[in-house]
C-alpha positions in Angstrom: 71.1 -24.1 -0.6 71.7 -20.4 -0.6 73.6 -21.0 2.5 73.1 -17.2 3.8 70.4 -18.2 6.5 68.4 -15.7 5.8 64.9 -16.6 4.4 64.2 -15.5 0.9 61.9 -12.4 0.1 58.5 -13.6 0.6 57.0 -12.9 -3.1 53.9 -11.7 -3.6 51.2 -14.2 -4.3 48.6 -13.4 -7.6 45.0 -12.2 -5.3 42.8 -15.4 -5.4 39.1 -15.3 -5.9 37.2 -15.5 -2.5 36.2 -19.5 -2.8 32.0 -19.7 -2.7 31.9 -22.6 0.1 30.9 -25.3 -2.5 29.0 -23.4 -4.8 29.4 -22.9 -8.5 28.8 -20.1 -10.6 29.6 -17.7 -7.9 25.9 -17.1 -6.9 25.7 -15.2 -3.4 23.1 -16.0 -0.7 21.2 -12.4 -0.7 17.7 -12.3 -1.5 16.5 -11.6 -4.8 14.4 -8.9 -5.3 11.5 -10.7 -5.9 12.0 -12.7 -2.5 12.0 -9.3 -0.5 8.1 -8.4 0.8 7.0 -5.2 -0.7 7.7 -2.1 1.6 3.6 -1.9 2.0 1.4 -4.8 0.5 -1.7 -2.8 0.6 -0.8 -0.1 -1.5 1.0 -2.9 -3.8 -2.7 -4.7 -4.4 -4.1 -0.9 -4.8 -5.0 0.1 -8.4 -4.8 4.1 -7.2 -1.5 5.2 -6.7 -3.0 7.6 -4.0 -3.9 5.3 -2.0 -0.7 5.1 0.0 -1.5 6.9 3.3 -1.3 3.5 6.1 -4.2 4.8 8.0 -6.4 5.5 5.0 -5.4 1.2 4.2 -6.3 0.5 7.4 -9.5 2.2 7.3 -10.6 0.7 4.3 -10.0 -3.0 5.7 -11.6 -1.7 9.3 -15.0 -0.8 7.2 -15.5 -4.1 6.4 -15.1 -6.0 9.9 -17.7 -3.8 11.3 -20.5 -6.1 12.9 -23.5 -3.7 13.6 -25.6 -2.4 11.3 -25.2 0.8 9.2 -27.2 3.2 7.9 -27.5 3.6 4.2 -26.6 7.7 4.6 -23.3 6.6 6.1 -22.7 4.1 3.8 -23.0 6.6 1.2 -21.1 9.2 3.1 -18.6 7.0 3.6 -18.8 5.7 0.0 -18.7 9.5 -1.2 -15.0 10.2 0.8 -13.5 6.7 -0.7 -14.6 7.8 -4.2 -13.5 11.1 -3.8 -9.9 10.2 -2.0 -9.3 7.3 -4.5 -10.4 9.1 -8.2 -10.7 12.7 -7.1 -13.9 14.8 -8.4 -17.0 13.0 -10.1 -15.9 12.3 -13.5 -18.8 10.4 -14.6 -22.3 11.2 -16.4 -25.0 10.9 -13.4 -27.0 7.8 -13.8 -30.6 7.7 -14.8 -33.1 9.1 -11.9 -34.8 5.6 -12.3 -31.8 3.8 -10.5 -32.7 5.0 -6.8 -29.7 3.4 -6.1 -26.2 4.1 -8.3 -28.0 7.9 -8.6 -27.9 7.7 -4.8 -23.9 6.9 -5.0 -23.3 9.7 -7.6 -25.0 12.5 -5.5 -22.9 11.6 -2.6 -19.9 11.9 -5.0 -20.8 14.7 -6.7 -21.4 16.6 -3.5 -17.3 16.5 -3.0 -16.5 18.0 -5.6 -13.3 20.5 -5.0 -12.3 18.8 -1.6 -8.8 17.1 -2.3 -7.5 13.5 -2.4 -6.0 13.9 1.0 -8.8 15.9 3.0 -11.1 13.0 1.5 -8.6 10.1 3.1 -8.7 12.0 6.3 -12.5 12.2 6.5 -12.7 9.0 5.2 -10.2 7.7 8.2 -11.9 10.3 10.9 -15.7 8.6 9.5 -14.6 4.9 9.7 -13.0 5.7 13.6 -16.4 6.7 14.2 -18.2 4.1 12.6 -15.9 1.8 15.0 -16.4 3.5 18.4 -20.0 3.2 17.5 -19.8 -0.6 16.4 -22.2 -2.8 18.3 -21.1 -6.1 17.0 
């Protein structure tokens, strides 16, 4: 041996890989991004990108569990608010007076013109609570 007693100079070892307990290719164990759920899977269905406000998601779903009947002028009010927070103004030729019905619908559209996207949600939101308070089902 060396015979000095002294233990030699510890040499620096080359920096090994961290091992990947049994795995190849070195794949982690984080989700992928398409594993993750969407930050809000409403607005992720939603063809309007304005449609982001959480209450104004809620209140659409809420509209349709109500039980008890409701009058076709709230309907249509309630229409006119949706139409008018999810495309903005009327933007549409009106219908023919002979369809009672879709004329009806564009009226109560047309009516809001100039109120904005997100004064229509809120109404929309406010009208719906109401509709709900008032539920009989």
């Amino acid at each position: 041996g060396s015979g000095t007693g002294r233990p030699s100079p510890a040499r620096p070892r080359a920096a090994q890989a961290p091992r990947h307990n049994g795995q190849r290719g070195g794949r982690d164990n984080r989700p992928r991004l398409r594993d993750r759920p969407s930050p809000s899977p409403g607005c992720a269905r939603s063809a309007h990108a304005s449609c982001c406000s959480v209450e104004f998601e809620l209140a659409c779903a809420a509209i349709k569990q109500l039980k008890g009947p409701v009058s076709d002028q709230e309907k249509l009010l309630v229409y006119s608010f949706y139409k008018q927070a999810t495309q903005g103004d009327c933007n549409i030729p009106a219908p023919p007076a002979t369809d009672v019905k879709a004329k009806a619908k564009w009226d109560a559209w047309n009516d809001k013109k100039g109120i904005s996207k997100m004064d229509a949600m809120r109404i929309y939101v406010a009208k719906v609570e109401e509709l709900k308070k008032n539920d009989t089902g």
